[in-house]
N, C-alpha and C positions, 0 to 999 in steps of 0.2 A: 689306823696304822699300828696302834699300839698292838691293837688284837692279833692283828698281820704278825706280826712280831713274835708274840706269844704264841701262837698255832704252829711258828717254824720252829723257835725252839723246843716244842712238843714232840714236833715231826725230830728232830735231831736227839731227844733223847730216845725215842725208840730207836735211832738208829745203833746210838749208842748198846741200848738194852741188847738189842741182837749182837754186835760184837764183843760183848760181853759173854751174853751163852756159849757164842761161837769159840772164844777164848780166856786166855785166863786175865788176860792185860787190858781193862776196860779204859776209854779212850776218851782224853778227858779235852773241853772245851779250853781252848787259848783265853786269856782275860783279854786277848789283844785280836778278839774276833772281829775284825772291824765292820761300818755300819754299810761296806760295800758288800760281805759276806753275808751280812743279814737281807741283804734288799734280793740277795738275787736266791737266798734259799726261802726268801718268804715269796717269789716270783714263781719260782719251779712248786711252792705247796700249793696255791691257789691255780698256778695250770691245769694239775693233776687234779685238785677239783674242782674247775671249772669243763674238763675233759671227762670227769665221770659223770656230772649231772645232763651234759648234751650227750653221752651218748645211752644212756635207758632213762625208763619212768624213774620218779624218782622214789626212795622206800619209804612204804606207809610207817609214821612214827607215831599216830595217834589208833585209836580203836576209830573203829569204822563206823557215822553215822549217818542217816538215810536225809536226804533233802526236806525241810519242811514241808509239809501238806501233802505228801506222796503216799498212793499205795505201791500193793505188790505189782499194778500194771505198770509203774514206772522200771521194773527193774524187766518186764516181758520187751520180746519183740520179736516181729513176723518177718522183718526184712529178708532172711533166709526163704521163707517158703515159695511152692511156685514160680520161682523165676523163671523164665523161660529163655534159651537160648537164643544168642542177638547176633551170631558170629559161625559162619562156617570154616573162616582161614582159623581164626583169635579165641583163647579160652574166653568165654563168660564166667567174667569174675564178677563175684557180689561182695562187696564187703561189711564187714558189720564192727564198727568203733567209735571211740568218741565223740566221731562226727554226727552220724546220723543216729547214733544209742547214748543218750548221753551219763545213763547208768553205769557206764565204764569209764567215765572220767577218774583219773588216778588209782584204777583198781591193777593196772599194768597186764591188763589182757584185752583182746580181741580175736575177731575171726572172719572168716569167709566161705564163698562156697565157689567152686569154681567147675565148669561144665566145659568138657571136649568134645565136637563133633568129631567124628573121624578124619584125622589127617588137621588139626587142628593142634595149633602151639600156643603157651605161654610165652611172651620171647624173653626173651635172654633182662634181667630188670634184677634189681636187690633192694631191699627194705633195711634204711639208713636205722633203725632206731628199735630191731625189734626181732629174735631169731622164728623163726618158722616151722610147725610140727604140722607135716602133711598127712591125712588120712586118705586115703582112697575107699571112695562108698561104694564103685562103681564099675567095671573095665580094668584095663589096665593102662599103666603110664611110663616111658622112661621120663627119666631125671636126673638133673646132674647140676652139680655148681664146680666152680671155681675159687682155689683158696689163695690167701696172699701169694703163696708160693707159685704160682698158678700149674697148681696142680688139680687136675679135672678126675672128680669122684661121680660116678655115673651108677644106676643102677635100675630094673624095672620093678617094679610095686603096682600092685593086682590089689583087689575087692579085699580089706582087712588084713591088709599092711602098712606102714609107714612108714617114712624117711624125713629129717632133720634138714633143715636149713638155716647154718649157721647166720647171726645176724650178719649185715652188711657186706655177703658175701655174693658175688653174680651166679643167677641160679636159671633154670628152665624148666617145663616141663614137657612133652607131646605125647596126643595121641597118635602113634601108629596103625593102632588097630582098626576095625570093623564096626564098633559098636560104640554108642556113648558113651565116656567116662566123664566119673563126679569125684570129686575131692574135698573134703572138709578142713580147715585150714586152723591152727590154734597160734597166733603170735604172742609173742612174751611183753607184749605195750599195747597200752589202749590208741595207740597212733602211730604204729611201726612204717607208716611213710609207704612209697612207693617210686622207684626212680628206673624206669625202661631205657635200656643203652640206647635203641632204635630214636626214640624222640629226642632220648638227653645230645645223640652226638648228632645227628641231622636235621630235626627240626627244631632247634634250639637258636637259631644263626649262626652259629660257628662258622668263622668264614673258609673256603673253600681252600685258602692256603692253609691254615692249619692246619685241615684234613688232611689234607695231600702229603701234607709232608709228614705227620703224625702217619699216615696206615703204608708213604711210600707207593699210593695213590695216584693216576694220573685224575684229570675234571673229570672227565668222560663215568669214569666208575664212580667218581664222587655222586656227581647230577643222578647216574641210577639210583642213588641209594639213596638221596634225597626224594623224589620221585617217587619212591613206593609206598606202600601204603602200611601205613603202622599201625597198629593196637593204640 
């Protein structure tokens, strides 16, 4: 607790430091701060850092050293190659991080490879813990996500372009076109998650009143969209 203590009043001289620069009348602490003022500004310092370290990896402080007894095969992996597509509606997504490469534990990267038949979607899904740099290998794609604001940034990207996918923001991709398209995938966390609206809000059990009154829904459209078939 002491420490608690000590970390707010840290946090409270910077504050001060800044209106300081900002002015000329630097803003000086009451003796009569009381210990209700300390508890709720040492509450708001450990929020804030308990809300940066759940949402990214967290930053390497030490140099970097390789697991006992490993060689360079432990940092290789084939998971990308030859996959072959499993999905005529649904992107084939491959992924490649901490789970199944465990050489990216704490390195705060991962990747994927992801494969469109024509007329084939990613659907609508956000990655809680991790932004997204999409290449296209292959064809072409539209794209688009959604920002807090919910404003809809859309765009197409072809064979040696790429587009950004802000972390934890709802995103898509589809083929339109004629011919296969491939995507190579760069996230900014070795476990950037994965959460599809389709599963998260219909096969989830969220009960049918919720729904209903959430989208302003009768059952009837609810039961379809439970009913179909998701990714």
């Amino acid at each position: 607790m002491l420490y608690a203590f000590s970390c707010s009043f840290k946090v409270l001289s910077i504050v001060q430091s800044f209106h300081t620069v900002l002015s000329d009348r630097p803003v000086r602490v009451s003796a009569n701060f009381d210990m209700g003022s300390k508890y709720a500004l040492t509450v708001l310092f450990l929020a804030m850092f308990a809300i940066g370290i759940k949402a990214s990896d967290p930053e390497l402080t030490t140099d970097f050293s390789a697991p006992a007894g490993v060689d360079g095969n432990y940092f290789k992996s084939t998971l990308l190659t030859n996959v072959p597509v499993a999905s005529p509606k649904f992107a084939t997504v491959t992924a490649l991080n901490q789970n199944n490469f465990p050489a990216l534990l704490g390195l705060g990267v991962s990747s994927a490879v992801l494969q469109f038949s024509p007329g084939s979607i990613n659907p609508v899904h956000y990655h809680p813990r991790g932004s997204e740099l999409f290449y296209v290998l292959q064809g072409c794609l539209d794209v688009g996500f959604v920002d807090t604001a919910n404003k809809l940034f859309t765009a197409t990207v072809c064979a040696g372009e790429s587009f950004v996918f802000p972390r934890a923001m709802t995103h898509f991709q589809i083929n339109r076109g004629n011919v296969l398209a491939k995507g190579l995938v760069a996230f900014s966390s070795s476990n950037p998650g994965t959460s599809r609206l389709p599963n998260v809000l219909f096969k989830s059990g969220i009960t049918d009143e919720i729904l209903m009154k959430s989208f302003g829904a009768g059952k009837l459209t609810i039961d379809q969209l439970r009913s179909g078939v998701v990714n």
